[in-house]
C-alpha positions in Angstrom: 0.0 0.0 0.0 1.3 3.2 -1.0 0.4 4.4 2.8 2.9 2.2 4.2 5.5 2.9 1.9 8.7 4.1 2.6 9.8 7.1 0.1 13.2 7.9 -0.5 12.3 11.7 -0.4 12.1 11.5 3.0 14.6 8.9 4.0 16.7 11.5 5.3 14.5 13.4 7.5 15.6 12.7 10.8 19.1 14.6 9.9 17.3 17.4 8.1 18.0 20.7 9.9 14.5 21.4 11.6 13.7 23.8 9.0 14.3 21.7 6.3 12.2 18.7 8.0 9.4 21.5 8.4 9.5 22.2 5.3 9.2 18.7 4.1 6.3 18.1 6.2 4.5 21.5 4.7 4.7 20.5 1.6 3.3 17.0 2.2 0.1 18.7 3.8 0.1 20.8 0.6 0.1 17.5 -1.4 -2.6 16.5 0.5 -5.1 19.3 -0.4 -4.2 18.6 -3.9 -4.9 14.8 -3.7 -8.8 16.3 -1.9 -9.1 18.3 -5.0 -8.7 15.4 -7.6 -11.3 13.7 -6.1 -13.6 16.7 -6.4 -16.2 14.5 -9.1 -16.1 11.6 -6.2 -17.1 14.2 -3.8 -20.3 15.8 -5.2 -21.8 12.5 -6.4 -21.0 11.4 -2.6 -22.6 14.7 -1.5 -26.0 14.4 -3.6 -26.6 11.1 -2.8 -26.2 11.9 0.8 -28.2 15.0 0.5 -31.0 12.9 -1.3 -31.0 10.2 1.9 -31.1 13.2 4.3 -34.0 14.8 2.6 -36.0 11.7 3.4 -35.3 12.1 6.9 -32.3 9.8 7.4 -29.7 9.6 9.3 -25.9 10.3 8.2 -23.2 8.0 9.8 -19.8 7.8 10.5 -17.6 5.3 11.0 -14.1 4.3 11.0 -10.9 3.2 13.0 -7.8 4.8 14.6 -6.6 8.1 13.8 -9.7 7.7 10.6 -12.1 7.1 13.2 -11.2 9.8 15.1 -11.8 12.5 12.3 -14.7 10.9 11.3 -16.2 11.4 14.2 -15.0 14.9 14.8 -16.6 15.6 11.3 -19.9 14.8 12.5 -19.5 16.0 16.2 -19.2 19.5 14.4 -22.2 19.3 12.4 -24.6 19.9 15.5 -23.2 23.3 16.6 -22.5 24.9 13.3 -25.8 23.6 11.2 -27.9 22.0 13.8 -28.1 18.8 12.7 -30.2 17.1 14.6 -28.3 15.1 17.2 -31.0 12.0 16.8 -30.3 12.3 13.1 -26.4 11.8 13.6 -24.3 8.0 14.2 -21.1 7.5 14.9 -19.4 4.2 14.9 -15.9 4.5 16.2 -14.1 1.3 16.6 -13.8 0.6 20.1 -15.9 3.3 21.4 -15.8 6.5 23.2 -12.5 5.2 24.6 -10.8 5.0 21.6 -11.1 8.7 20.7 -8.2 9.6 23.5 -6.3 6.0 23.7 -5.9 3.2 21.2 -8.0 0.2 21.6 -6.4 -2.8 21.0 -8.2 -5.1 18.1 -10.9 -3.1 17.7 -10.0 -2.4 14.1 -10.2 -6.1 13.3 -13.4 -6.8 14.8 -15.3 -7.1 11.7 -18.7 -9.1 14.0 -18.9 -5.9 16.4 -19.1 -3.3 13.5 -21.7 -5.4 11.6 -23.8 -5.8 14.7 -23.9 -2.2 15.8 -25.5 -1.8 12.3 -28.0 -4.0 13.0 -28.6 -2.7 16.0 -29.3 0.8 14.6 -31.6 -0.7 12.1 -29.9 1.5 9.4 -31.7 1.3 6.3 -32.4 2.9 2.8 -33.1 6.2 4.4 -29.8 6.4 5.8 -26.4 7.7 4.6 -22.9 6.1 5.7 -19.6 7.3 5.3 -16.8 4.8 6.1 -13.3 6.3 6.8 -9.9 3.8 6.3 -6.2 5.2 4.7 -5.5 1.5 4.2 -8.4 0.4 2.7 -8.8 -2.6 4.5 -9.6 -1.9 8.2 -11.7 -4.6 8.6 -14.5 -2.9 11.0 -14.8 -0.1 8.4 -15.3 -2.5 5.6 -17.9 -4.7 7.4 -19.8 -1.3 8.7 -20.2 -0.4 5.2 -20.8 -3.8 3.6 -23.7 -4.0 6.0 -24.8 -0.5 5.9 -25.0 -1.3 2.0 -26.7 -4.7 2.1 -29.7 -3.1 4.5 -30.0 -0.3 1.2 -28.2 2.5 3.0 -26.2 4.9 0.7 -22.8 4.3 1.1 -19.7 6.4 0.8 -16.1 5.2 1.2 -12.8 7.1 1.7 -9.4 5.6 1.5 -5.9 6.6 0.5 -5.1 3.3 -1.1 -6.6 2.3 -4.8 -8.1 -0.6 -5.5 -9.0 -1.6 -1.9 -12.0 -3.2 -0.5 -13.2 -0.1 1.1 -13.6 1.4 -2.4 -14.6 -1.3 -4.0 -17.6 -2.0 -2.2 -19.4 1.3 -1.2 -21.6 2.7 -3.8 -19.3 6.1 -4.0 -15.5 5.2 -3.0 -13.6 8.9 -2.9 -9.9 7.9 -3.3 -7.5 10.1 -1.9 -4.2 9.8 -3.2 -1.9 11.3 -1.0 1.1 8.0 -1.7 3.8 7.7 1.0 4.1 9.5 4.1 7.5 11.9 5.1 7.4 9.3 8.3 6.5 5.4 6.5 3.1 4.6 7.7 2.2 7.5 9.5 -1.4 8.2 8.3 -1.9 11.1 10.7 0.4 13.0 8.2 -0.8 13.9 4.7 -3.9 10.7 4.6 -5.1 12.4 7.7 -5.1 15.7 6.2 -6.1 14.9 3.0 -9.5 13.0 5.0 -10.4 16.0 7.4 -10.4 18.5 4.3 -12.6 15.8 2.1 -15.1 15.0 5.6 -15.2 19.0 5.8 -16.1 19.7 2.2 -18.2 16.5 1.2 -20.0 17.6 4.9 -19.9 21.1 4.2 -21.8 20.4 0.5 -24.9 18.7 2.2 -24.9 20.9 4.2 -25.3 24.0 2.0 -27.6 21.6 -0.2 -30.1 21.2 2.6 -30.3 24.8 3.2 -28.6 25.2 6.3 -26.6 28.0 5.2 -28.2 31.2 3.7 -25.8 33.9 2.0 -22.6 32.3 3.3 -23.6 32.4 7.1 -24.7 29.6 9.4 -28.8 30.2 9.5 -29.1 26.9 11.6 -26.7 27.3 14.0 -27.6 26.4 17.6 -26.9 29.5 20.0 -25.3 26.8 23.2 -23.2 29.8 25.0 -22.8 33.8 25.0 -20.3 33.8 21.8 -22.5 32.1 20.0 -25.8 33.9 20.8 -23.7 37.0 19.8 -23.1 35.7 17.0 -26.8 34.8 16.2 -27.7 38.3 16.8 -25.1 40.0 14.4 -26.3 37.2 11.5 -29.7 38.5 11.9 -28.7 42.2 11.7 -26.7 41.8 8.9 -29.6 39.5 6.9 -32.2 42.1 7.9 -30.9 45.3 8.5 -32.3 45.4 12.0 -30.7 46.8 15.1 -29.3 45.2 17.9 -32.4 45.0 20.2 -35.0 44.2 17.3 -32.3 41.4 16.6 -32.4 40.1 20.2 -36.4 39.9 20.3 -37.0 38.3 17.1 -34.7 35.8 18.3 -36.6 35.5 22.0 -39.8 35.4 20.0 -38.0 32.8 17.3 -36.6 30.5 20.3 -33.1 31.4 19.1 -34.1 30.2 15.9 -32.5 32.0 12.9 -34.0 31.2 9.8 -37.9 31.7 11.8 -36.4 34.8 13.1 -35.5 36.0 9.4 -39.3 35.7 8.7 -40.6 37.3 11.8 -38.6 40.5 10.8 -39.9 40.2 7.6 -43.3 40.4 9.2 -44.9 36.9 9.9 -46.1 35.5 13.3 -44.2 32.7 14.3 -46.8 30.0 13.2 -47.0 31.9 9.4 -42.6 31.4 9.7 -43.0 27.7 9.9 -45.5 27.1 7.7 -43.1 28.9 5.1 -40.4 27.4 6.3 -41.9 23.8 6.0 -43.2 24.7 2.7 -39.9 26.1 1.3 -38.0 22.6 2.2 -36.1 25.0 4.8 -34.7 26.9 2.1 -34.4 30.7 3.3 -34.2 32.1 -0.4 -37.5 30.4 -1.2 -39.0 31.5 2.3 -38.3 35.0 2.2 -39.4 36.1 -1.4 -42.5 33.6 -0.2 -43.1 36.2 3.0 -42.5 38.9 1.1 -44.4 38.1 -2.4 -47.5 37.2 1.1 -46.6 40.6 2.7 -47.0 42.7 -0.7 -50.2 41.1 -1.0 -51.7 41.5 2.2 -50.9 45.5 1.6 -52.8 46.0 -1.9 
């Protein structure tokens, strides 16, 4: 695997002046952006066939192993406090559990039975959206996840950094990342890693934006959980409407902290009218707002 191979560009390193090994290491990262951006095709298919799951009202998953685990699951951790993703809408299967997100646990990769049952056990199904995270290819809890996510008709997304692996070969949109050999042989937390946070932020990202949870480049469904953020709630609202500070604040108190029915209160519905518009707008604030507006011009004639 071209993970674990050693390169001769970097066979040197640990006699490189520290500059020299830094800049080694930056350019490997920079490689790894690169490798993200090849696989932009693999991406978007990944992303609208996700979105199309989530529309339904599925779930999205994540799962994976060791350090691909780990940014799996700090991919979807994110998604609840900048979009609002519904945390009952949200999996993540990490091999070996909670634990294993501060300390490796031993074999859990290779239990191939546990990662199979926990998808039976949350009765995933054709609704549902997976995303299954491995630089090798081959972890074998990753691959059985996904092979059994697939076989219950989930939608199915693989990322590895290895071609022609099983990972890839049998979810129903493998996203290859080729970021080759590592400036230290084998260490996948270097340019694989990168290469999968910046492909889990984009691919996540996409949906994201498709399902309407972000309106003029801000975050219209994020979930106000401390002072920063309900700060920053206030100032999206001002700038989307014009309004001041305090109208800002009591929209939101009327909205329940609630953005996007915020928007629409400014704009001059109740709060029941917002959701209706909302609901019938697919949550897309574009739609919504001319909506209230075209219902507002009306109601004036």
């Amino acid at each position: 695997m071209s993970t674990e191979r050693a390169s001769p560009r970097y066979a040197g390193i640990d006699l490189w002046s520290p500059e020299e090994a830094l800049d080694a290491m930056i350019e490997g990262q920079l490689a790894a952006v690169a490798a993200v951006r090849t696989a932009r095709g693999a991406l978007e298919a990944a992303a609208l066939a996700i979105e199309t799951r989530l529309r339904d009202g599925g779930r999205l998953v994540y799962v994976g192993a060791g350090t691909s685990g780990r940014l799996a699951v700090q991919d979807g951790a994110e998604l609840l406090p900048t979009f609002g993703w519904p945390a009952e809408r949200l999996l993540l299967l990490l091999a070996g559990g909670d634990a294993a997100l501060v300390r490796a646990v031993e074999g859990a990769e290779d239990d191939a039975d546990v990662a199979a049952q926990l998808v039976r056990r949350h009765e995933l199904g054709a609704r549902d959206a997976l995303i299954a995270v491995a630089a090798s290819g081959t972890t074998p809890f990753t691959v059985a996840a996904l092979r059994a996510a697939r076989d219950a008709g989930a939608a199915t997304v693989g990322i590895a950094n290895n071609r022609d692996t099983p990972l890839l070969a049998e979810a129903e949109h493998p996203v290859w990342l080729d970021t080759g050999a590592e400036p230290i042989a084998g260490s996948t937390r270097m340019k694989a890693g990168t290469a999968q946070r910046v492909a889990l932020t984009v691919l996540s990202s996409l949906v994201m934006i498709r399902l309407g949870r972000v309106y003029r480049g801000l975050m219209v469904e994020m979930r106000a959980v401390n002072a920063k953020l309900a700060r920053r709630s206030e100032a999206i609202l001002q700038r989307l409407t014009g309004s001041d500070r305090t109208a800002a604040r009591a929209a939101l108190a009327r909205a329940g902290g609630d953005l996007k029915t915020a928007i629409l209160l400014v704009e001059g519905c109740d709060p029941d009218e917002a959701a209706a518009i909302l609901d019938g707008a697919g949550g897309r604030l574009h739609a919504a707002t001319a909506l209230a507006r075209s219902r507002r011009s009306r109601d004036n004639r």
